[in-house]
C-alpha positions as CSV (number, residue, x, y, z in Angstrom):
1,X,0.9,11.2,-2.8
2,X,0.5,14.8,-1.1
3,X,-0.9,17.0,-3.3
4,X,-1.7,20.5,-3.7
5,X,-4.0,22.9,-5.9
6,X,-2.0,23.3,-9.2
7,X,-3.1,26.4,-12.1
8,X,-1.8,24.0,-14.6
9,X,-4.6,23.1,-17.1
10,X,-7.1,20.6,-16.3
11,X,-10.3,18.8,-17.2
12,X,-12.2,15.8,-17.3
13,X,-10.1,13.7,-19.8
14,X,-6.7,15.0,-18.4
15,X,-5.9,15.5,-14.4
16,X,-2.9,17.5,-13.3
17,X,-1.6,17.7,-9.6
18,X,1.3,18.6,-8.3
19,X,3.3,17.6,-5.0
20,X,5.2,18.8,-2.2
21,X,8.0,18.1,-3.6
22,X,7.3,19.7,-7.1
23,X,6.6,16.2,-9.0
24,X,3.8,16.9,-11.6
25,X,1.5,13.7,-12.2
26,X,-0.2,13.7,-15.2
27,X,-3.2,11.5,-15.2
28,X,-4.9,10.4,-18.7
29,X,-8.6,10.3,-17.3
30,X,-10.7,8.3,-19.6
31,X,-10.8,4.9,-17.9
32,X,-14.0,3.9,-19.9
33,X,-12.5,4.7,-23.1
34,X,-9.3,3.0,-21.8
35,X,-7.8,6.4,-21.9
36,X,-7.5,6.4,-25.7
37,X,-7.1,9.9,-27.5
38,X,-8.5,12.1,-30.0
39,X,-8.1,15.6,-31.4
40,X,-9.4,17.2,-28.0
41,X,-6.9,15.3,-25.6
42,X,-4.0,15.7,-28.1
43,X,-4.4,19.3,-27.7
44,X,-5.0,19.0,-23.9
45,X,-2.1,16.9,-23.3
46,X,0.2,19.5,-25.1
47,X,-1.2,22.3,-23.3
48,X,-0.5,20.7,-20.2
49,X,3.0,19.9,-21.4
50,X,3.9,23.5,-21.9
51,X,2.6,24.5,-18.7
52,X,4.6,22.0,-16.9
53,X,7.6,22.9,-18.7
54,X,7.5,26.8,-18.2
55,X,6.5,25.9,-14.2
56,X,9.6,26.8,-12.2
57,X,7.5,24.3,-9.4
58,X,7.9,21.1,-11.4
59,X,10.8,19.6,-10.7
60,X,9.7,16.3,-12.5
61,X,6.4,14.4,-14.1
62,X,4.9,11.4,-14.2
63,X,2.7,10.5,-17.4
64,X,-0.3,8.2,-15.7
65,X,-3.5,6.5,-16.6
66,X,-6.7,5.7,-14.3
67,X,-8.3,2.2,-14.7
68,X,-6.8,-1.0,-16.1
69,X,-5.2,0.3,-19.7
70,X,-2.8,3.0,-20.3
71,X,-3.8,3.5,-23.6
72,X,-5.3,2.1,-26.2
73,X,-4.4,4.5,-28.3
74,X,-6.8,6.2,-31.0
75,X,-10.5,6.8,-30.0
76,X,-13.0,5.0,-32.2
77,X,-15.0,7.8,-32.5
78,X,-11.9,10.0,-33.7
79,X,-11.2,7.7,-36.3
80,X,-14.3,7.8,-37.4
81,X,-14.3,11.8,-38.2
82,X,-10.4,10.8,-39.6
83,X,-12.0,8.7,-42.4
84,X,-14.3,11.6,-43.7
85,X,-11.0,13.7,-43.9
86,X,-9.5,15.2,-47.0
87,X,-5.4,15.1,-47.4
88,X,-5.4,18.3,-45.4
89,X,-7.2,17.8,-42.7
90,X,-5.3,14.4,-42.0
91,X,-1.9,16.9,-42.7
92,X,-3.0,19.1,-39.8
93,X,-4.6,16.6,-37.5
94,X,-0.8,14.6,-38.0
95,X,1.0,17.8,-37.2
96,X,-1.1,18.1,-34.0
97,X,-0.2,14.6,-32.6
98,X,3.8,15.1,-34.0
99,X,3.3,18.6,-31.8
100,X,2.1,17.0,-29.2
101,X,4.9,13.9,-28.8
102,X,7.9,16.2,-29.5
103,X,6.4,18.9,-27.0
104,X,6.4,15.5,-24.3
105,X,9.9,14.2,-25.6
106,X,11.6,17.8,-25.4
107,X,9.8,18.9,-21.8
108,X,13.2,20.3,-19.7
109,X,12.0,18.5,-16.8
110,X,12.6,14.7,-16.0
111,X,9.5,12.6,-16.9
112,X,8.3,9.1,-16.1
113,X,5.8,7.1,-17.7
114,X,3.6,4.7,-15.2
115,X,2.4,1.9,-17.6
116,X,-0.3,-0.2,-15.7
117,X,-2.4,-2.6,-18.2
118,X,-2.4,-2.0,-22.3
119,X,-0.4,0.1,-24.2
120,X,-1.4,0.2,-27.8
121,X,-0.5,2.3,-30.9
122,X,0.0,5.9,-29.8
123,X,0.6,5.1,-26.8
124,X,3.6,3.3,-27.7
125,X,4.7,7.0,-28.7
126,X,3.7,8.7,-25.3
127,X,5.7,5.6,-23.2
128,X,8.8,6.1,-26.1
129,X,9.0,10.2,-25.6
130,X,9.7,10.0,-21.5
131,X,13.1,9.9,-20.0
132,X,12.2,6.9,-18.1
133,X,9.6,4.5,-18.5
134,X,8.0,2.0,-15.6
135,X,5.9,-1.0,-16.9
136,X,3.9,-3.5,-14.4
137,X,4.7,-7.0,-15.3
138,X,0.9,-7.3,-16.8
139,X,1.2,-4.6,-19.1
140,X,1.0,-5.5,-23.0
141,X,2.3,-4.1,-26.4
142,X,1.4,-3.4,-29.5
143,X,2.0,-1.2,-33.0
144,X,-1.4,-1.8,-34.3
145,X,-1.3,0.7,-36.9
146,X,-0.8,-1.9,-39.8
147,X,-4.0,-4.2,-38.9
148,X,-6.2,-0.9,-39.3
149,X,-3.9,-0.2,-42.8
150,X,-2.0,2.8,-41.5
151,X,1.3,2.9,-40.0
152,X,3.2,4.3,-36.9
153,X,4.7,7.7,-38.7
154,X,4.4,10.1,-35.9
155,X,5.6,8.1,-33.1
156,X,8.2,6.3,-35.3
157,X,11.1,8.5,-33.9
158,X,10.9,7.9,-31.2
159,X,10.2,4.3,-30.8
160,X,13.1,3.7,-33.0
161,X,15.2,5.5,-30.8
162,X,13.5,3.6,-28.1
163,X,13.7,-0.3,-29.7
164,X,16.1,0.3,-32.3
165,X,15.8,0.0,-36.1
166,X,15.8,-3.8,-36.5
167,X,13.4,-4.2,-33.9
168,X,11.4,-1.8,-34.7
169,X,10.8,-2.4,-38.4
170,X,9.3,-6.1,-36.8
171,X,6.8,-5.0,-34.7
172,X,5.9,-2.2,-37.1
173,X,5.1,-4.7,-39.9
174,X,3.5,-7.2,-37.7
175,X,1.6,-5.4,-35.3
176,X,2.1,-8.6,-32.8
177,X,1.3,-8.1,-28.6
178,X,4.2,-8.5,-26.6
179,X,5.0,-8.4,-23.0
180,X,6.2,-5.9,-20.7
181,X,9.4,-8.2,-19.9
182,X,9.6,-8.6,-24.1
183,X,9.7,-4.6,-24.0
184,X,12.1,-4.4,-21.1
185,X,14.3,-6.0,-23.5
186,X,13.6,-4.1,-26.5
187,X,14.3,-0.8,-24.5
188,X,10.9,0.4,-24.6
189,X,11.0,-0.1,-20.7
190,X,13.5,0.5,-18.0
191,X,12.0,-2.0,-15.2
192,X,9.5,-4.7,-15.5
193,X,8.1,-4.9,-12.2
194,X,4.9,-6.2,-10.1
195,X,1.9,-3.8,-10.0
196,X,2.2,-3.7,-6.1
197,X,6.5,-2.9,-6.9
198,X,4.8,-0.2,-9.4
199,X,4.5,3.1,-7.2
200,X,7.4,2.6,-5.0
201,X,10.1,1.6,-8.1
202,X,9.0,5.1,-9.4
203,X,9.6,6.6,-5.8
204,X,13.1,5.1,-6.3
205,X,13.8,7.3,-8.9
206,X,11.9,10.3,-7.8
207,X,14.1,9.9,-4.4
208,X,17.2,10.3,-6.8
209,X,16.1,12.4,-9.4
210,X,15.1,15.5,-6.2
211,X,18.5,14.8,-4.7
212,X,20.2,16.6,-8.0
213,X,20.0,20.3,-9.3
214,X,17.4,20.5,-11.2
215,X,18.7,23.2,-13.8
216,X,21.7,21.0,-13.8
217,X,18.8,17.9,-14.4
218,X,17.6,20.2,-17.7
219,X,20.6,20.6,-18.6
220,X,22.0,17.1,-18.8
221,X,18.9,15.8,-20.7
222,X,19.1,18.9,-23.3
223,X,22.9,17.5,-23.6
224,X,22.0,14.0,-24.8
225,X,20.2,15.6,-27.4
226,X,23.1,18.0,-28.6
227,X,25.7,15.3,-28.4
228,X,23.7,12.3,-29.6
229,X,24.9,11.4,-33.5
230,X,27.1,14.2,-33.5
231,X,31.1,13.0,-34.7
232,X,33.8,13.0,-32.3
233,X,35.7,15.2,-33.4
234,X,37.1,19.4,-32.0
235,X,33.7,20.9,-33.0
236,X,32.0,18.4,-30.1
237,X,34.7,18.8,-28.2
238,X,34.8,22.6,-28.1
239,X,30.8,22.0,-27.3
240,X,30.9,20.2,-24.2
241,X,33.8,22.3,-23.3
242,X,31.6,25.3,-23.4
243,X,28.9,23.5,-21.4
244,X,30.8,22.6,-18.4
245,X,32.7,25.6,-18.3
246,X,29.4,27.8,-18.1
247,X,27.8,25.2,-16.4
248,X,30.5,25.7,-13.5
249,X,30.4,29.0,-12.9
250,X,26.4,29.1,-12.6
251,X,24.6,29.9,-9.7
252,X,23.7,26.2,-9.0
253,X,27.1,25.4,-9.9
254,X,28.8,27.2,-7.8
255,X,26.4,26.5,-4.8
256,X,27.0,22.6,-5.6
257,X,30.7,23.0,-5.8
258,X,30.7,24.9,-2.4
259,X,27.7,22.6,-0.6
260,X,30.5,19.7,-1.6
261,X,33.6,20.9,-0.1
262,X,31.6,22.5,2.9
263,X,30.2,19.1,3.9
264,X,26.3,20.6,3.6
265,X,23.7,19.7,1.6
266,X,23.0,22.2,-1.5
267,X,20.1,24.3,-1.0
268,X,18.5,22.8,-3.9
269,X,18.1,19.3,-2.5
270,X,14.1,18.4,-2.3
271,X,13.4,16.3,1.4
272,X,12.9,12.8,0.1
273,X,11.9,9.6,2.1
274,X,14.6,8.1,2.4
275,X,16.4,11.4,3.6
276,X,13.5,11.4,6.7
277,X,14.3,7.3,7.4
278,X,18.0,8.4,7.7
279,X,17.1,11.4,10.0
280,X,15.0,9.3,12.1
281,X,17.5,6.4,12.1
282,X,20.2,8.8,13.4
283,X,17.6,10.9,16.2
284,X,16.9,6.9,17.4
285,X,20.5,6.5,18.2
């Protein structure tokens, strides 16, 4: 991964570095606590979202984890201080963590979540909120919420969305571990692959992802969520009319429409690997 010095916020639990190319990798760096989160990192992690949101730079993130889990969710020591709590400060310590996962599932960038090892409660939410999520065949599930006599309330939007209703309302209730290729089925996950397939499946995508505009990237995601459980009908209609048409005569529109028909690449277009293999495949010839 090449790297360079990033002003995005950073500190010990959370790592931030940002590429060549203008990918953003988040890191959740707790690997002794097995990365699980409290009030602090909550607020880090949204921080850090907003930065790499308002970063003309980023052109795409990957949510990460150092050591052998992902998450485990909450800290032990948070929910300790969560016990004490009166009805208020749960309220605002809720809000926080329902801040924090819509700030992630809203980002206008392309993100990626790189599940290695466990994924538990929360961090069901974090993997549920990005675009595209990449699980290693070892990783394991859970919505532990219910064992501890809570439930998953903040996160369950977007798990639902995720996994469905059906689905969702059984592994709410039973809080039961299941596998990355059981969540590749559920929807949770795009690809189930081997940890050594890990890096380079995500590369895959980056490699595609770099090759397109990326206000026309924002753009695209933000329409999903205007069109989604809308009725088709003139009103949508009229909508995505609107959106093409301005989308056409934009500045990146226009420079993709004439980069097409002038046989070029856009100027947009990030160098990717497999644009260097090609080069070097034809310069061999």
């Amino acid at each position: 991964m090449n790297t360079s010095i990033t002003s995005l916020p950073s500190n010990e639990a959370i790592r931030v570095e940002i590429d060549a190319r203008g990918v953003a990798y988040v890191t959740l760096n707790r690997p002794e606590k097995h990365n699980a989160f409290d009030d602090q990192l909550i607020a880090g992690l949204t921080d850090t979202f907003l930065a790499i949101g308002a970063n003309e730079r980023v052109k795409a993130m990957i949510l990460q984890a150092e050591g052998k889990s992902f998450c485990a969710g909450a800290d032990l020591n948070w929910m300790k201080r969560m016990a004490t709590y009166s009805y208020d400060e749960n309220l605002a310590d809720a809000n926080a963590l329902a801040t924090m996962l819509h700030t992630l599932y809203t980002l206008p960038k392309p993100t990626i979540a790189r599940v290695q090892g466990a994924a538990f409660g929360g961090a069901v939410g974090l993997v549920a909120c990005c675009d595209i999520a990449i699980g290693s065949k070892l990783s394991k599930f859970c919505l532990s919420e219910v064992k501890l006599g809570l439930i998953p309330a903040t996160i369950s939007p977007y798990v639902m969305e995720a996994m469905g209703t059906r689905n969702a309302k059984r592994y709410f209730m039973t809080a039961e571990v299941f596998s990355s290729h059981r969540a590749r089925r559920l929807g949770l996950l795009d690809e189930s692959v081997t940890e050594e397939e890990l890096d380079s499946t995500i590369e895959g995508i980056l490699d595609s992802l770099l090759a397109n505009a990326p206000l026309a990237v924002a753009a695209a995601k933000s329409l999903v969520f205007d069109v989604k459980d809308q009725t088709i009908g003139a009103p949508l209609m009229q909508l995505t009319s609107n959106k093409i048409a301005e989308i056409r005569v934009s500045e990146e529109g226009q420079e993709g429409l004439t980069a097409f028909l002038e046989k070029r690449q856009p100027a947009w277009r990030v160098q990717t690997a497999k644009d260097a293999e090609v080069a070097t495949s034809k310069d061999d010839k």
